[in-house]
KOLSE-770739 format. One line per 5 residues: number of its first residue (from 1); for each residue x, y, z of C-alpha. Coordinates in nm, 3 decimals, always signed. Example, Ala and Ser with C-alpha at 12.3 -4.5 7.8 and 13.67 -1.06 7.14 Angstrom:
1	+1.230:-0.450:+0.780 | +1.367:-0.106:+0.714
***
This chain:
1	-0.534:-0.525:-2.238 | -0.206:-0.553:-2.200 | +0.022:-0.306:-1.962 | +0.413:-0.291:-1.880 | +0.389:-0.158:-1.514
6	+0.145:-0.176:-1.270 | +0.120:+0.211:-1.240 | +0.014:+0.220:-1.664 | -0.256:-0.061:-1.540 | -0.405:+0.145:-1.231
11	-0.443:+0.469:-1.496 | -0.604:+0.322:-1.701 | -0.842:+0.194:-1.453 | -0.882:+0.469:-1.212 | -0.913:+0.760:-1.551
16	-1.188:+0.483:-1.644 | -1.384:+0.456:-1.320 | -1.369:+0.846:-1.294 | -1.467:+0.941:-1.619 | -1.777:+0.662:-1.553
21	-1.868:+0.908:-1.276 | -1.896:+1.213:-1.465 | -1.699:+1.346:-1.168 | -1.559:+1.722:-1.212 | -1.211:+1.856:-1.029
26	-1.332:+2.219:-0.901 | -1.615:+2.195:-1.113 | -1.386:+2.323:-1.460 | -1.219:+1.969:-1.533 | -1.258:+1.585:-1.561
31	-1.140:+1.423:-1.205 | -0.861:+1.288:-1.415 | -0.696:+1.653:-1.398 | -0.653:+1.552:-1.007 | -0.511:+1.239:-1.106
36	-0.245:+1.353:-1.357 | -0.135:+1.650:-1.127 | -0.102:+1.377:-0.795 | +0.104:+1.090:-1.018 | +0.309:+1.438:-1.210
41	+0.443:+1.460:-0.860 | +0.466:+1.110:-0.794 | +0.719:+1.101:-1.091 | +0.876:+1.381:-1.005 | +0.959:+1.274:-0.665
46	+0.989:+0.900:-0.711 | +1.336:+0.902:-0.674 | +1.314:+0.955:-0.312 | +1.156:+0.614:-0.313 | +1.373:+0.260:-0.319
51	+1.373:+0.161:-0.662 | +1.128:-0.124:-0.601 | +0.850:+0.098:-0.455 | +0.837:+0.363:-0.720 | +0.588:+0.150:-0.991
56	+0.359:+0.077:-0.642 | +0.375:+0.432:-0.530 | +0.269:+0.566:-0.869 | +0.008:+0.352:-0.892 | -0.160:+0.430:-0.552
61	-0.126:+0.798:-0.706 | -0.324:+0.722:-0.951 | -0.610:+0.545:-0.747 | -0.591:+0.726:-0.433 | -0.944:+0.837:-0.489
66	-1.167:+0.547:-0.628 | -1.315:+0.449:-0.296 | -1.414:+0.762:-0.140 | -1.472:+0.928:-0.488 | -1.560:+0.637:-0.762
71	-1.850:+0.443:-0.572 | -1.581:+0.122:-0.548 | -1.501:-0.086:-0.315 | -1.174:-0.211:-0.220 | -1.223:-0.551:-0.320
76	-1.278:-0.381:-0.684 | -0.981:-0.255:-0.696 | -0.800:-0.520:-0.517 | -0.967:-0.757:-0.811 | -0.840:-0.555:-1.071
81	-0.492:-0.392:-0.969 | -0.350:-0.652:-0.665 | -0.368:-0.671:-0.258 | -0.052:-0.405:-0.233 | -0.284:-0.114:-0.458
86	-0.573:-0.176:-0.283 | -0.402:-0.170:+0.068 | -0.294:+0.211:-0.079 | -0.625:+0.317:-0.181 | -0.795:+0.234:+0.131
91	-0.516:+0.347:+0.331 | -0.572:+0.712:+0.162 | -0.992:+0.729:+0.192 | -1.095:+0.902:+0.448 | -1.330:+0.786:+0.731
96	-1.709:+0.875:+0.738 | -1.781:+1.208:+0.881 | -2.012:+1.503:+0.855 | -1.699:+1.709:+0.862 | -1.357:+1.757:+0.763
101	-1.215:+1.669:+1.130 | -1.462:+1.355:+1.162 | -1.318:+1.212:+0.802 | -0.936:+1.320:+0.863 | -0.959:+1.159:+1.236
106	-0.656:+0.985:+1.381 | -0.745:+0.665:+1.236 | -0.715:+0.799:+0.895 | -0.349:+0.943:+0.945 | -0.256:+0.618:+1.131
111	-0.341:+0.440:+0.808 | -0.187:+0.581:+0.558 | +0.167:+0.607:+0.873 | +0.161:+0.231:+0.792 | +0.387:+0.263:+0.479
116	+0.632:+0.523:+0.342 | +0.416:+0.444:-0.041 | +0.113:+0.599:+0.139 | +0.259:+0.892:+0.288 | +0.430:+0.974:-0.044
121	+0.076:+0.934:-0.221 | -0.057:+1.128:-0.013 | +0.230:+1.416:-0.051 | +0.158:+1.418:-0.399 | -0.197:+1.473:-0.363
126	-0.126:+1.702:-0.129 | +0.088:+1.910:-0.305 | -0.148:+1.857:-0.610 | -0.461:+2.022:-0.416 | -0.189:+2.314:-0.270
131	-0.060:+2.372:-0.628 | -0.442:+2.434:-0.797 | -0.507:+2.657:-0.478 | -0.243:+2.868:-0.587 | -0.313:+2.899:-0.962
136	-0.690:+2.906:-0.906 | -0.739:+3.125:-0.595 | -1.122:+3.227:-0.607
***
């Protein structure tokens, strides 16, 4: 299949991989929800971006998730989408842990401080997850 950016590519492949998983956002939606609420923000925001990072940013927005979430590797997606979207996907899974503070440990947040793209990925998502809090509070 053909795409015109690599952001169009990397939805297409990361809706695909989640819907594969029968994955559920809060238990009420397809994972894809997540997905479209993180890259609505990555659009909305890309401006803050250099021109030639926005396409790269959007796309990591898209596949943020696959590794931790999606049973892939990052060779999958580095095989599919590119060296610079894979970089961004692993640089936004968390580590292994029994706990939220074991799998958001310093070595997590000192990946994804390696590039401006990851900490604007992770912003969206961010702001994604704080936006569904406030709609869907119980």
């Amino acid at each position: 299949m053909e795409y015109s950016t690599l952001a169009e590519h990397a939805e297409h492949y990361a809706k695909e991989k989640h819907r594969a998983t029968a994955q559920m956002y809060d238990g009420k939606h397809p994972y894809e929800y997540h997905l479209s609420m993180v890259a609505a923000r990555a659009v909305k925001w890309a401006h803050l971006l250099p021109l030639d990072e926005r396409d790269l940013a959007l796309a990591i927005a898209w596949v943020h998730d696959l590794i931790e979430d999606a049973r892939l590797t990052y060779n999958d997606i580095r095989a599919e989408l590119g060296d610079a979207v894979a970089d961004g996907a692993y640089a936004l899974t968390q580590e292994k842990g029994r706990s939220r503070a074991e799998r958001e440990c310093p070595r997590y947040f000192a990946g994804i401080r390696k590039s401006r793209v990851y900490i604007f990925a992770k912003l969206c998502d961010r702001g994604a997850n704080i936006q569904y809090g406030v709609e869907n509070p119980n």
